[in-house]
C-alpha positions as CSV (number, residue, x, y, z in Angstrom):
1,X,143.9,162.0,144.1
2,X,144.9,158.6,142.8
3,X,143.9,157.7,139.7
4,X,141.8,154.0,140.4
5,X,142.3,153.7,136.4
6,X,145.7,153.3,136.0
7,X,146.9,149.4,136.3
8,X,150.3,147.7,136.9
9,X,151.6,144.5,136.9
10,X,149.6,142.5,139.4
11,X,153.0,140.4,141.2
12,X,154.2,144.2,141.9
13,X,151.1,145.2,144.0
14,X,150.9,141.9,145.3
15,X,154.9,142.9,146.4
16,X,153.1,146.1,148.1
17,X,150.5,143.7,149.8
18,X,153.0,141.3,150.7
19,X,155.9,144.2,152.1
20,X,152.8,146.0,154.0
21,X,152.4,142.4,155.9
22,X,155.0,141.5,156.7
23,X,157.5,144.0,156.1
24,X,161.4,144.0,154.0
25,X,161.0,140.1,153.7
26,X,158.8,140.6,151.0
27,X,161.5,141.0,148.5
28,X,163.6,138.0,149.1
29,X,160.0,135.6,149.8
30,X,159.2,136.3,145.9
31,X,162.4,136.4,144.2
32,X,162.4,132.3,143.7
33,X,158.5,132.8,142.1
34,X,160.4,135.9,140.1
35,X,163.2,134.0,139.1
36,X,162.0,130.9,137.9
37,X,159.0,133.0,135.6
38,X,162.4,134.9,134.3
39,X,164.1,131.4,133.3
40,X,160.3,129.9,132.7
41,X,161.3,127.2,134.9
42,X,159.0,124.4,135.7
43,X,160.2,124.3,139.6
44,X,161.7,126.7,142.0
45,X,165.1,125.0,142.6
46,X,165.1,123.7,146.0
47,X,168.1,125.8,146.6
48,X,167.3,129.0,145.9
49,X,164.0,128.1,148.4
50,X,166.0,127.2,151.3
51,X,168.3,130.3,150.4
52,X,165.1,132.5,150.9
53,X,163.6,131.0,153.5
54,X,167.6,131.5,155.0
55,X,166.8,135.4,154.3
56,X,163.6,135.4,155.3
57,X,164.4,133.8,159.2
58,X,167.5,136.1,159.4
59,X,165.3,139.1,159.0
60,X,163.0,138.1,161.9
61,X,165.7,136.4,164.2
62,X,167.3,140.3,163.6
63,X,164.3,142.3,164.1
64,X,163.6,140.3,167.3
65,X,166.8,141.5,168.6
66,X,166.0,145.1,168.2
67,X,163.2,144.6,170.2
68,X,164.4,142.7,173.4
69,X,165.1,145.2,175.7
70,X,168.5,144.5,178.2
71,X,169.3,145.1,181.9
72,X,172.3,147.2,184.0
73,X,174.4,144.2,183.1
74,X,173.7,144.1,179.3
75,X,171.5,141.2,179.4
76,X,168.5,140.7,177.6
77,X,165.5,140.8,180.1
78,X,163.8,137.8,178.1
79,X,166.2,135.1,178.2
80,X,166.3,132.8,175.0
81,X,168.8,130.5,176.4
82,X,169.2,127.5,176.8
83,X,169.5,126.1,173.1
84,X,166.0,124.1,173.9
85,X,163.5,127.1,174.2
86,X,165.7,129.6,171.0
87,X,165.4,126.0,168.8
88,X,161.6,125.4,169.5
89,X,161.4,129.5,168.9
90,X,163.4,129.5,166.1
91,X,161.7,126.4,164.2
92,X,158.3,128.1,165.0
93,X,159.6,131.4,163.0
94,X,160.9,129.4,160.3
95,X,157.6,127.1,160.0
96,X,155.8,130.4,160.2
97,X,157.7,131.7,157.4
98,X,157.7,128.9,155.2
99,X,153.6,129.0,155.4
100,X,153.5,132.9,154.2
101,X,156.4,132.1,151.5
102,X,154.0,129.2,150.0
103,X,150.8,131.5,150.1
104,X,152.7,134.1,148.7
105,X,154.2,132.2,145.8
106,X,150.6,130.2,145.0
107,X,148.9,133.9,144.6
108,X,151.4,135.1,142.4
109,X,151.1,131.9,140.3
110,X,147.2,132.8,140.4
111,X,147.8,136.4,139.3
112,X,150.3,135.7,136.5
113,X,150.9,138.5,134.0
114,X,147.4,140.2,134.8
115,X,147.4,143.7,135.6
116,X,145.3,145.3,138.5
117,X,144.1,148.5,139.9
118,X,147.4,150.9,141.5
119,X,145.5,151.1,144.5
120,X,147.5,151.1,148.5
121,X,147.0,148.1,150.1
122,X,145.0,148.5,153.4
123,X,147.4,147.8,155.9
124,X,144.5,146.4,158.4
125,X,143.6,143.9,156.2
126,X,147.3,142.9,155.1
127,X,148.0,142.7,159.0
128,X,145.0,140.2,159.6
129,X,146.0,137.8,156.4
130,X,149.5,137.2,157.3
131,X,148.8,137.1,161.0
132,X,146.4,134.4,160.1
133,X,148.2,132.8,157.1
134,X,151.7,132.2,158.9
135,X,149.6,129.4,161.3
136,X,148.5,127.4,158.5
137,X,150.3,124.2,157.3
138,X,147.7,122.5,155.5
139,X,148.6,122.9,151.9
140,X,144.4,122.7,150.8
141,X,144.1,125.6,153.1
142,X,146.8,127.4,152.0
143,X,145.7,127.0,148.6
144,X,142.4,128.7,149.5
145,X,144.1,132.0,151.3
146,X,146.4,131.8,148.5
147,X,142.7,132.3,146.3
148,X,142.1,135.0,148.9
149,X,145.3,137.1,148.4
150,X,145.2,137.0,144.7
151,X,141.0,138.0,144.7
152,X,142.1,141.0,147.5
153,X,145.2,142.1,144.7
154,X,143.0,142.2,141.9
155,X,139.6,143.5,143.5
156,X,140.9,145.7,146.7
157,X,137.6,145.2,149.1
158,X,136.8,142.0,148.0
159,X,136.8,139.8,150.9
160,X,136.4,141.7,154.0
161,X,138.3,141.5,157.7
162,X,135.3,139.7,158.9
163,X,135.8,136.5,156.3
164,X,139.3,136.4,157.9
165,X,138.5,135.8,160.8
166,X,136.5,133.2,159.2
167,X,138.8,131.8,157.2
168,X,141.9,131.6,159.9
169,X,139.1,129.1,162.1
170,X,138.3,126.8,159.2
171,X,139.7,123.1,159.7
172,X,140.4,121.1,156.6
173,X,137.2,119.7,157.6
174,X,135.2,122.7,157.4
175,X,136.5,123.9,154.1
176,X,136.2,120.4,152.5
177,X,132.1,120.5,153.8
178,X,132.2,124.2,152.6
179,X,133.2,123.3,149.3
180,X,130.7,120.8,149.0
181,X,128.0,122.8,149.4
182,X,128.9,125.1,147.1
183,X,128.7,122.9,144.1
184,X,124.7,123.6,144.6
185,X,124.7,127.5,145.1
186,X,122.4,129.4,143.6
187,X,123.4,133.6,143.8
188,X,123.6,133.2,147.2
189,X,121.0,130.2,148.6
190,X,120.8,127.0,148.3
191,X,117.4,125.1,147.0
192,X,116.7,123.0,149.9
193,X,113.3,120.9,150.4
194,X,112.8,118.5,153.3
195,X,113.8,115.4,151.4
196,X,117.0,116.6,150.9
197,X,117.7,116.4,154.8
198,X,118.5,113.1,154.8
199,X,118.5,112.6,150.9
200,X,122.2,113.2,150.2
201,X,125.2,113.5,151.7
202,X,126.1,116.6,150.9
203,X,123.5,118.5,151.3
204,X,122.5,116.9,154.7
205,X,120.6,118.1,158.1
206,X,124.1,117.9,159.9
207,X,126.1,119.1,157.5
208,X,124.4,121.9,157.3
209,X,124.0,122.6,160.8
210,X,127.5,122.1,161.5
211,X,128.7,124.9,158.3
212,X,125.7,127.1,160.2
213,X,128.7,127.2,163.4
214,X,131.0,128.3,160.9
215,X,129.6,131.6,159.9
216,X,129.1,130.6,156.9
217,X,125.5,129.2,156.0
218,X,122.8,130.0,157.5
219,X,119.9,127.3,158.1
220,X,116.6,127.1,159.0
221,X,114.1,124.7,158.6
222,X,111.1,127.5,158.1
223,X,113.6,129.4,155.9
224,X,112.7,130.5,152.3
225,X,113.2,133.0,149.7
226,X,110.7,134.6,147.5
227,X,111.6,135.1,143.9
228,X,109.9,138.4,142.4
229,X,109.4,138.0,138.7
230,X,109.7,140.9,136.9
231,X,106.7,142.6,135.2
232,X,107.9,142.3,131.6
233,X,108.2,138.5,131.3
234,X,107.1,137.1,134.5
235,X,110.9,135.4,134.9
236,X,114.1,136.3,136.9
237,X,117.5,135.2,136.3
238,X,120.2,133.9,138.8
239,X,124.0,133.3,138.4
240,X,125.3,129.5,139.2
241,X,129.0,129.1,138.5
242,X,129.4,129.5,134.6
243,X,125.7,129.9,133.6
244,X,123.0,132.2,134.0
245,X,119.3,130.3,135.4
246,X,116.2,132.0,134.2
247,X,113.2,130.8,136.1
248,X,110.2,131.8,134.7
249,X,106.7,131.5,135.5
250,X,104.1,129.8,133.1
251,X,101.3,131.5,134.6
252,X,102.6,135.0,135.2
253,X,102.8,134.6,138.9
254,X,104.3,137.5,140.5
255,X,106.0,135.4,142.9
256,X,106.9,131.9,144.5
257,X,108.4,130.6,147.7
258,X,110.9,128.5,147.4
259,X,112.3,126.2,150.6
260,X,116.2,127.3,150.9
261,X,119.5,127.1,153.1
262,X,121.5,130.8,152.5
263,X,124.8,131.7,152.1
264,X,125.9,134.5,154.9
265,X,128.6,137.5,154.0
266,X,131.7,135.5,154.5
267,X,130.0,132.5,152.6
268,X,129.7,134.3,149.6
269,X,132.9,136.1,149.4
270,X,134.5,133.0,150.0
271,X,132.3,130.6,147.7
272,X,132.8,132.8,145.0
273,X,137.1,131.6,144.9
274,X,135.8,128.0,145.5
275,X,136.0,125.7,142.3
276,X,132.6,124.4,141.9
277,X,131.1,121.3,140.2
278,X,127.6,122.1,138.3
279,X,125.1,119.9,139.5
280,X,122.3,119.0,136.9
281,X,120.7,116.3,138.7
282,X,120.4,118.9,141.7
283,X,119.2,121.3,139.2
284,X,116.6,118.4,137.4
285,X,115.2,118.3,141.0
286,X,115.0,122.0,141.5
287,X,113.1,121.8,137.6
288,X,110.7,119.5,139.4
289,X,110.0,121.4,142.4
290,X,109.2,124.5,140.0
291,X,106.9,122.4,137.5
292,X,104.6,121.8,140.6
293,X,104.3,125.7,140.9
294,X,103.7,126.4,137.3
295,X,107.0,127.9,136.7
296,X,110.3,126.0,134.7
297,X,113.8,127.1,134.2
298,X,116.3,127.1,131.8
299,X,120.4,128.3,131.2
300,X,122.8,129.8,129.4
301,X,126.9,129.3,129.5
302,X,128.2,132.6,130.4
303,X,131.0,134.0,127.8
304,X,132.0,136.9,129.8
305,X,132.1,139.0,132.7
306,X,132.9,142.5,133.7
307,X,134.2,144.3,136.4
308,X,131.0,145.8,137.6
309,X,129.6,142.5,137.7
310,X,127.6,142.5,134.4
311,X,127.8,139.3,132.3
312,X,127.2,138.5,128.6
313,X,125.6,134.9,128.0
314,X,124.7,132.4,125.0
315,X,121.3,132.6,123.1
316,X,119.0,130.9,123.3
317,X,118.2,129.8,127.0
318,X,118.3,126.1,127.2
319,X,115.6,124.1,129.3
320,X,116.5,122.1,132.0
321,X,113.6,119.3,132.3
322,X,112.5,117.8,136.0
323,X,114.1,114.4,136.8
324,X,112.4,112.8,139.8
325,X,115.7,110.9,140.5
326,X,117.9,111.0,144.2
327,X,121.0,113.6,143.4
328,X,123.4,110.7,142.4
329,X,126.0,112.1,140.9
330,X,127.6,115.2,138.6
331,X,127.4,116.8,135.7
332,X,130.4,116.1,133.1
């Protein structure tokens, strides 16, 4: 039985994630990203990067000529030939490769010196990441499987074969609307009254709709969530990026209904490796919307958080006071 408390360097498993992907290449993808924290370089010279990627083409270009099977004659039944069609194959494998090397090299920076769980990489889910990941030349979107990678290293489970398939049909477009929205989630929902609909940009009817093809919201213009309070306080308390919301009632309702967009599966395992923005004019609105129930809420910064999701927060709980402004602009 393996022992799921024993922990090793976290670029070693992500070696083992890596190697179960994509096979020997792994080696020679991360030995720039190994080098250069050896020599605490500032920059992977450019080359000892074209020296990999060298390695890592050679290794395909050979294993593809294991696998072409030949004729009586010796030929091989899938002709490469002429130069045309082995360049434009070629270039594709190198392009490929060059995609996977970057993702892999970004997670590593991610992971650092961190150690994770010694767990075996599940080799369905390492087959579905770099089948996807090889295809992507954006460098925003390989920034976010890069985020992806590194979450899967340290938290085996964490973003499921499902969200891949998400993730590998996401257009810059999609992500950049994605990211947007999550600057305004709530756990997993997003306060979301009628005026809002046309109100802002970010948070508008379309916008929406359009994240809703994704897979990743879910929207609905009769949608809403009911917070239960609990019986001791009459409050309940919700994460949003670095702080911890308490709503509370002032009357000691047992409940409210509160208008809302929600996040699906894929939307929250992939908003929670998104860099967020906290909102406080969204959240003055959101203070307004509550005052006409009878209820108010207030935060606390975070200061930690644990592996089994528990968190430890500032005292006291600070009040966040309704502002009948148009969301406008940021918090610093």
């Amino acid at each position: 039985m393996v022992d799921l408390n024993v922990k090793v360097l976290a670029l070693e498993k992500l070696l083992d994630y890596t190697a179960s992907g994509i096979g020997a290449v792994a080696g020679a993808m991360l030995a720039p990203w190994k080098a250069r924290r050896e020599a605490k370089a500032k920059l992977i010279e450019s080359k000892a990067e074209a020296d990999s990627l060298k390695l890592i083409a050679d290794a395909q270009a050979e294993a593809r000529h294991t696998l072409v099977e030949t004729d009586e004659t010796g030929r091989g039944l899938i002709e490469i030939g002429p130069d045309g069609i082995k360049q434009r194959i070629e270039f594709q494998e190198r392009k490929r490769q060059a995609n996977i090397a970057s993702v892999v090299r970004d997670a590593a920076a991610e992971l650092g010196d961190k150690e994770v769980p010694d767990r075996e990489p599940d080799h369905d889910w390492t087959a579905r990441f770099f089948n996807g990941v090889q295809d992507v030349s954006s460098e925003d979107m390989r920034k976010l499987w890069a985020k992806v990678l590194s979450g899967e290293v340290e938290e085996p489970g964490r973003t499921s074969l499902r969200t891949l398939d998400i993730l590998k049909n996401l257009t810059k477009e999609d992500a950049r609307n994605f990211r947007d929205i999550c600057n305004f989630v709530i756990h997993d929902f997003v306060f979301y009254p009628d005026e809002f609909q046309t109100g802002h940009p970010n948070l508008s009817y379309s916008k929406m709709i359009f994240l809703q093809e994704t897979g990743l919201v879910y929207h609905s213009s009769f949608l809403s969530n009911t917070i239960h309070f609990n019986k001791r306080d009459y409050s309940r308390r919700f994460m949003y990026q670095h702080w911890i919301l308490k709503i509370s009632s002032k009357d000691n309702q047992k409940k409210i209904e509160v208008p809302v967009d929600l996040l699906t599966g894929p939307g929250r395992e992939l908003c929670r490796i998104v860099e967020c923005t906290v909102r406080m004019d969204y959240l003055q609105i959101f203070a307004k919307f509550l005052q006409e129930k009878k209820c108010e809420i207030s935060y606390a910064p975070i200061i930690e958080r644990f592996p089994d999701g528990r968190v430890t927060h500032s005292v006291p709980f600070v009040s966040i006071e309704p502002d009948p402004e148009q969301l406008d602009g940021a918090a610093p």
